[in-house]
N, C-alpha and C positions, 0 to 999 in steps of 0.2 A: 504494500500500500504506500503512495505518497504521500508526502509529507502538504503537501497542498489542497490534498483529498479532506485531510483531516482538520484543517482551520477554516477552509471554503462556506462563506455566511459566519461564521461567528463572528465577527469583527474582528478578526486577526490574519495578522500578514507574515508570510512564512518568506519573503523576502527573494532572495535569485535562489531560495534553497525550497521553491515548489517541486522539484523532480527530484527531491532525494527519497530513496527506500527508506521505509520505518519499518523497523523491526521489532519491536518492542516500547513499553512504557516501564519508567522508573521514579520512585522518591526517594529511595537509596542509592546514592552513588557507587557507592558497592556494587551494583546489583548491573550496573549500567555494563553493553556493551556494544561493541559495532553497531551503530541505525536506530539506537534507543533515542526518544523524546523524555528528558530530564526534567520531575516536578520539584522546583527549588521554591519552597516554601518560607515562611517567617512562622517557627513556632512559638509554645509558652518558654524553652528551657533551650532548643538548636533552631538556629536561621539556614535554612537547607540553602543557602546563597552564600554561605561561605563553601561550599563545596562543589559550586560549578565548574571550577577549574579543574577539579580530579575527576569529573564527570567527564568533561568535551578532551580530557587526556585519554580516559577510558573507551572514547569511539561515540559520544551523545552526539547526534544528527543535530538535534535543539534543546531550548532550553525556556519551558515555559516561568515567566517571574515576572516579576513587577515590572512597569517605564526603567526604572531607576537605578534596576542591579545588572553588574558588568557583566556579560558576556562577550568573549574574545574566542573565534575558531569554529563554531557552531551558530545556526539561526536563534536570534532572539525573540522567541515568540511572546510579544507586551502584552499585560492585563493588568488594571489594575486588580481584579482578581482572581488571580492566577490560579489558585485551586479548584476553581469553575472551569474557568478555561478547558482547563489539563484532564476533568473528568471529562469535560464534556466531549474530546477528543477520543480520550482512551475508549469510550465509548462506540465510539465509532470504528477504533480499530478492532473491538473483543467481538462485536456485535457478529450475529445475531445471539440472542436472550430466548430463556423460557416463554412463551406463549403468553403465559399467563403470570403474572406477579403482583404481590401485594407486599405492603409495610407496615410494620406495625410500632408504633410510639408509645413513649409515656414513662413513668418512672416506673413501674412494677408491671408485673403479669407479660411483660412483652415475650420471653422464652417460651413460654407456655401456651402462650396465643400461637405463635407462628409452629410452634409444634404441633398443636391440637389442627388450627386450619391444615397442616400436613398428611395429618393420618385421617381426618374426613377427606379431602383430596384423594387419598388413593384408596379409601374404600370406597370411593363412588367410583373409581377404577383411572385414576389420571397417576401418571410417572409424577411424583411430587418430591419436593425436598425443603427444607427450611438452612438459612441461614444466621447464626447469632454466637448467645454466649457457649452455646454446646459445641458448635463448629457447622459445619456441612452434614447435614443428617437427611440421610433418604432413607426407603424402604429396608437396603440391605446393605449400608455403608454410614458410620459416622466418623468425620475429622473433624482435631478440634483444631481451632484457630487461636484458642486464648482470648479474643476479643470479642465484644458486642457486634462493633461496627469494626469488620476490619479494615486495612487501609483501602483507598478507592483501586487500585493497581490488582490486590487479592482478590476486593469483592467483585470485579469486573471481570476477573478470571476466574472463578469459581463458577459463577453465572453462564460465561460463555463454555465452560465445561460442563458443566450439567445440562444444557442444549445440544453437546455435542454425544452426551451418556444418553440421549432421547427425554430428559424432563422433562415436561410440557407445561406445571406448573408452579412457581415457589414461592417464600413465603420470607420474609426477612426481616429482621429487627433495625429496625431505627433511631440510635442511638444522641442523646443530645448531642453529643460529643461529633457523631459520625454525622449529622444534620447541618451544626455549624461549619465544620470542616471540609464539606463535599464527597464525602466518601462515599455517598449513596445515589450519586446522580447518574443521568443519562439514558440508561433505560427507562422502557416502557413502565409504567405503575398504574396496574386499571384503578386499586384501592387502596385506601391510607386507613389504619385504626390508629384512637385515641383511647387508652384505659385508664389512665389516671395519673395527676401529679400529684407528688409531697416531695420534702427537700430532700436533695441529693446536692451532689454537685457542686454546689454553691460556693466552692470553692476555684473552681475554673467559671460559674456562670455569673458571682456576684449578688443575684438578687431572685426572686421567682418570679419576676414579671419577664427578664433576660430568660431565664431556664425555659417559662414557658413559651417565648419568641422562639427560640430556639428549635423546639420542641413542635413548633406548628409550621415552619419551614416544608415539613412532610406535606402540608395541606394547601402552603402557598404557593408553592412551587415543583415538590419535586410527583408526587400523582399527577397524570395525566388530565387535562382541563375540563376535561368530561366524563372524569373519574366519579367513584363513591370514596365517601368517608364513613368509616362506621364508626359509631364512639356511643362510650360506655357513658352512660346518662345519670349515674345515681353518683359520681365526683363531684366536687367542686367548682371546680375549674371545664366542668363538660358543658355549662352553654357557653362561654366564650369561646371554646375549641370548635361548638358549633354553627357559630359567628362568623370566626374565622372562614371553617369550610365552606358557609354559605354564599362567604362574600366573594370566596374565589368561582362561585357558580357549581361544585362539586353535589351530586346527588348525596343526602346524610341519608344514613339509614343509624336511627340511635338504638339502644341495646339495650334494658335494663328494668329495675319496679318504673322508673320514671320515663322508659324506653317507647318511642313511640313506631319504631318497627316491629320489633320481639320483647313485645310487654312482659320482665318477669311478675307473676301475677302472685305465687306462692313458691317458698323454699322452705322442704322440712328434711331436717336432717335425718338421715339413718343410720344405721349401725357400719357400713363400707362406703357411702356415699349421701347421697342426699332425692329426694325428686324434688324438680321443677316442674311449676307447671307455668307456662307460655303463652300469649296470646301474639297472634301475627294479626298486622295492619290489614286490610283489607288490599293494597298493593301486593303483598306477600300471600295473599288466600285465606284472610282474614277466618284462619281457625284456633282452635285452643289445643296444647298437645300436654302429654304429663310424661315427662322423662325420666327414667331413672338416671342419674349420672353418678359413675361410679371414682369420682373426687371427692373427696371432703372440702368443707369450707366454703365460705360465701367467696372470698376472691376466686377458687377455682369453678365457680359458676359464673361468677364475670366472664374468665378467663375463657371459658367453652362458651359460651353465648357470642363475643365478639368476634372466635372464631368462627362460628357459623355462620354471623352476621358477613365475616371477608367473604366466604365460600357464596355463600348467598347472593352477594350483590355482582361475584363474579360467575356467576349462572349457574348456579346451584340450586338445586327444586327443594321448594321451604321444606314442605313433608319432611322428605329424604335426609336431609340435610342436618334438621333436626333429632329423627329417628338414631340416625347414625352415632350423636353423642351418647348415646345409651353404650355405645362399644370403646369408646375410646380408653386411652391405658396412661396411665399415669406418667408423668413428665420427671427426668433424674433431677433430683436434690430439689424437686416441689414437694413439700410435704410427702416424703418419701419415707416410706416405712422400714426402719432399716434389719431392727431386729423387737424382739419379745423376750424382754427378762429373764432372767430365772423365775423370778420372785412375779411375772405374768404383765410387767409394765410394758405397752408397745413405745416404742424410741423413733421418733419422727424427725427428719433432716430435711431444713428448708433454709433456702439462699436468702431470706429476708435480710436487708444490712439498711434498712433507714426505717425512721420512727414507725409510718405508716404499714410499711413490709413486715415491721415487726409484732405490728399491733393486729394486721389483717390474717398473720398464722397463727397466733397466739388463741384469737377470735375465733378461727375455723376449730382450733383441734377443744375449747371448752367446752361444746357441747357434749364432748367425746369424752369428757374427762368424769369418772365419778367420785373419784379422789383427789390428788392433787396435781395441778400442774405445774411443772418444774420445768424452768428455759435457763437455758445455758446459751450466755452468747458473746459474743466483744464488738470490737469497733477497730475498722481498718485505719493503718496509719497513712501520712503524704496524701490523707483526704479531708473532705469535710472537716471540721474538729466542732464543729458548733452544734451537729444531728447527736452527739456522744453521750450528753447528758439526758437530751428528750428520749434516745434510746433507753437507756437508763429509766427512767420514770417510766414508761408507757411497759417496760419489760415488771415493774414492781408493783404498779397499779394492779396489772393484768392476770398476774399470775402469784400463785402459793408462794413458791421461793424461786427465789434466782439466784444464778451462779456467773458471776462477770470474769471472763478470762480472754486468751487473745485471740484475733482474728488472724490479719497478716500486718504484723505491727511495721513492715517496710524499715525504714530509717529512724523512727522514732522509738525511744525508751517503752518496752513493755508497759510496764508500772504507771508510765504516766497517763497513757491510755487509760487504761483499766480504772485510774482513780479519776479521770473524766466523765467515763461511764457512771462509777461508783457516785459521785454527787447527784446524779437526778434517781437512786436506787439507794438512799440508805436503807440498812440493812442487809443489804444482798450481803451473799456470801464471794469471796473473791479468791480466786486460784491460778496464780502463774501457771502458765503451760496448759494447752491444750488437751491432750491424753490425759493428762492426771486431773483435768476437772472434771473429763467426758465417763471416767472412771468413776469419779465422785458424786457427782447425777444417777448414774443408772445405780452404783450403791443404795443410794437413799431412797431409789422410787420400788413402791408400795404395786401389792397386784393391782390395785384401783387407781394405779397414778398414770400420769403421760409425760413421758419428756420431749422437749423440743430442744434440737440443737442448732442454732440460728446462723447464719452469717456467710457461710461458705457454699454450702449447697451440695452442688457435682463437682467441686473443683477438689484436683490432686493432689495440691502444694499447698504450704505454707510457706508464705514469704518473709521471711526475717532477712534485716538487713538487705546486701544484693545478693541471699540463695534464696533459692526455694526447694524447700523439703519437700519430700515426699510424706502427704496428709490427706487420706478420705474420711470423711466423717461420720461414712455408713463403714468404712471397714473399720475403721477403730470403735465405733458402737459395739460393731459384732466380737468384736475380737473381747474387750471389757466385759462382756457379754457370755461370754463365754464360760 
C-alpha cells in the first residue's frame, strides 16, 4: 500500500513521499522497520518525539507528529492531532474489520458486557470474539493482552486478524484511557454501550465531568452516525450519556427498571442466579419474558441486559436474544466462585477496584449470605489515591468484617496504602501480604459465611515494585483451601 493511499482526504500531505510502500505501522520505535509509518506521540511520563531519529535510522517511510516536531530523512506527516491522524491511517492499512462491531464504555461491567454480547453472538451461530481486559477471547482461543484498550497499532491488528480467522462479529471494551488517546478509532462501530460511571481514574482524568467527556467520545465520535447507543438507565450519569447520544442523532435503545427498550420490570434472587422479568418496547415486540439468569447480583443483570441490548440493536431477534441469557456462563474473576471451604463457606473472586465496583459485588453476593460476609481487598498503587478511603468505608459499611491488605502496591510503600484504605474502614482488620490474609479470611469464615476477595479478578501477577509475581486469587483461594 502507498503511502499517499493512506493520508488521501484526511487533511494530510505525504509530500514527494506519495509512492513510497508502507509496510507496516509503529508507536514503538523498536518495533519500527523498513516502510513502517512512525506514531510519535507526546505522553503523561515519554514524548515519542524524542525518538524519531532512531525511528527514520531504523527504515520509518514517515512520521506522523505535530506542525512543530523535527523530522529529518522521512515524510513529515503534520497534525495537530497526531494520534487521530495515525489511527485513522493505520486503519486503512489493517482494514478490512469484522462485519459487525460494537463498544462498550463506562467504569464497571465493560468485561462482562463485551463477553456476555460474545457468547449470545455465537449461540445464535455468528464467529464472535471480544476484545478487552481478558485479551482476545473467541469460541476456542483466549490471549491476553494485559490491557483494556490496547494500543491502537495491536487493536487494529487483532481486529484485522480475527476477519482474517473468518469472525464476522466483535465486541470490544472502550476504555477512558483508550477513548482519549485514539486507540479505538477507524473502524466500523454499528453500536456504542454506556453502563455506568463512578470514580476511577481521576488521576490521569482530573475531575468526573473530564472522565465523563472522555468516556462519551465513544458516542460523539467514534460509532458510526447512524449507529445505536444502548445505555444502562438506572446510573446517574445515564440521561446525560443519553443526551449526548441523542445529540449526535445515534438511535438509544436504554436498558434497565428505568429502561425504556428492555424495561427490567422485577429481579428476584435465587439460590445460583436470579430471574428477570422484562418488558420490551413495542419497537422490540412489545412482550414481557421471565429469564432465568444464571449470574448472581444486580450489576450482572445490568451487565446481560446491555448485552443483549448490543446484540439487539445489531439485528438480533428480541425473543431469541433474550431467551438465550438463560444459557450464558459466567465471566473469569466476575464474581467467580473459586472454591467451598472446609468448614462449607463458598469464596467469590471479583475485579471490583473502585468505590462503586466494590459496593455493587458486595450488594450482589448479601443476598447470598446467611451469615457473615467477609471482603478482603486493597487498593492499587501509581493510581487514584483519593477512591482508597471511600473504598475503605463502603467495604465497612457493607459488610460483617473486613480485611484490608494489598492489591498491586506498584512503586509505593505497602503500608501506606493499606493505612489509606484503613481510614475510611476503622476497624477493619489489616494484613500485609496477600496469601497470608486470603488464608486469614477463608480461616475465619463460618459454613453460613461468604467471602469476597476484591480487586484483582483474573489477573496472574502481582505487581510490586517493577516485578510482577506470579498471583491468582482463585488458585491461592483453593490452595488455602485446601
Amino acid at each position: 500500500m502507498r503511502l499517499g493511499s493512506l493520508v488521501e482526504g484526511l487533511g494530510a500531505d505525504a509530500g514527494g513521499n506519495a509512492d513510497a510502500p508502507v509496510t507496516g505501522f509503529a508507536i514503538d520505535n523498536r518495533k519500527v522497520a523498513p516502510g513502517t509509518v512512525f506514531g510519535a506521540f507526546q505522553g503523561l511520563r515519554v514524548n515519542g518525539e524524542d525518538f524519531i531519529a532512531d525511528a527514520v535510522k531504523a527504515g520509518a517511510v514517515a512520521v506522523v507528529a505535530r506542525p512543530e516536531a523535527k523530522v529529518e530523512g522521512a515524510a513529515h506527516i503534520a497534525d495537530p492531532n497526531p494520534r487521530r491522524l495515525f489511527a485513522q491511517m493505520a486503519a486503512r492499512f489493517f482494514a478490512p474489520f469484522p462485519d459487525v462491531t460494537v463498544a462498550v464504555t463506562g467504569t464497571n461491567g465493560k468485561t462482562s458486557t463485551v463477553e456476555l454480547a460474545r457468547q449470545i453472538w455465537r449461540m445464535l451461530g455468528h464467529k464472535s470474539a471480544s476484545i478487552g481486559t481478558l485479551g482476545v477471547t473467541t469460541s476456542v482461543d483466549q490471549v491476553s493482552t494485559g490491557l483494556t484498550t490496547p494500543d491502537i497499532v495491536t487493536f487494529l491488528a487483532n481486529m484485522s486478524g480475527l476477519k482474517r480467522e473468518g469472525i464476522t462479529h466483535a465486541a470490544f471494551e472502550a476504555s477512558s484511557h483508550g477513548l482519549d488517546q485514539y486507540r479505538t478509532e477507524g473502524l466500523p462501530v454499528m453500536a456504542g454501550a454506556f453502563t455506568n460511571l463512578s470514580r476511577d481514574h481521576l488521576d490521569y482524568h482530573g475531575d468526573m465531568d473530564s472522565y465523563f467527556d472522555a468516556k462519551m467520545r465513544l458516542f460523539d465520535e467514534v460509532v458510526n452516525a447512524d449507529g445505536h447507543a444502548v445505555i444502562w438507565a438506572d446510573d446517574e450519569w445515564s440521561g446525560k450519556a443519553i443526551q449526548r447520544a441523542r445529540k449526535r442523532g445515534l438511535r438509544v435503545l436504554s436498558v434497565g427498571v428505568q429502561g425504556q427498550g428492555l424495561r427490567l420490570a422485577n429481579r428476584t434472587p435465587t439460590q445460583l442466579g436470579q430471574t428477570l422479568e422484562i418488558e420490551a418496547a413495542q419497537e422490540l415486540g412489545g412482550q414481557a419474558y421471565k429469564i432465568n439468569l444464571p449470574l448472581i447480583g444486580a450489576y450482572q443483570a445490568a451487565n446481560a441486559l446491555t448485552a443483549a441490548g448490543l446484540v439487539i440493536a445489531t439485528g438480533g431477534e428480541t425473543a431469541k436474544v433474550l431467551e438465550l441469557l438463560a444459557r450464558v456462563q459466567p465471566v473469569r474473576g466476575r464474581l467467580e466462585r473459586a472454591v467451598i471451604t472446609r468448614a462449607g463457606a463458598p469464596v467469590y473472586v471479583d475485579y471490583a477496584h473502585t468505590p462503586d465496583g466494590l459496593r455493587a459485588a458486595i450488594e450482589a453476593l448479601r443476598p447470598h449470605t446467611r451469615g457473615r460476609l467477609i471482603t478482603l481487598f486493597g487498593a492499587g498503587g501509581d493510581r487514584d489515591a483519593g477512591k482508597r478511603p471511600q473504598m475503605g468505608k463502603v467495604a465497612a459499611d457493607l459488610s460483617d468484617h473486613v480485611i484490608v491488605t494489598d492489591d498491586n502496591p506498584r512503586s509505593e510503600e505497602p503500608s501506606a496504602i493499606r493505612a489509606a484504605v484503613m481510614a475510611g474502614a476503622p476497624g477493619a482488620e489489616e494484613i500485609g501480604g496477600r496469601r497470608p490474609a486470603i488464608a486469614a479470611a477463608i480461616a475465619q469464615a463460618g459454613a453460613d459465611d461468604i467471602v469476597l476477595l476484591a480487586g484483582k479478578g483474573h489477573e496472574q501477577g502481582q505487581i510490586i515494585g517493577d516485578r510482577v509475581l506470579p498471583f491468582d486469587d482463585v488458585t491461592v483461594a483453593r490452595e488455602c483451601a485446601g
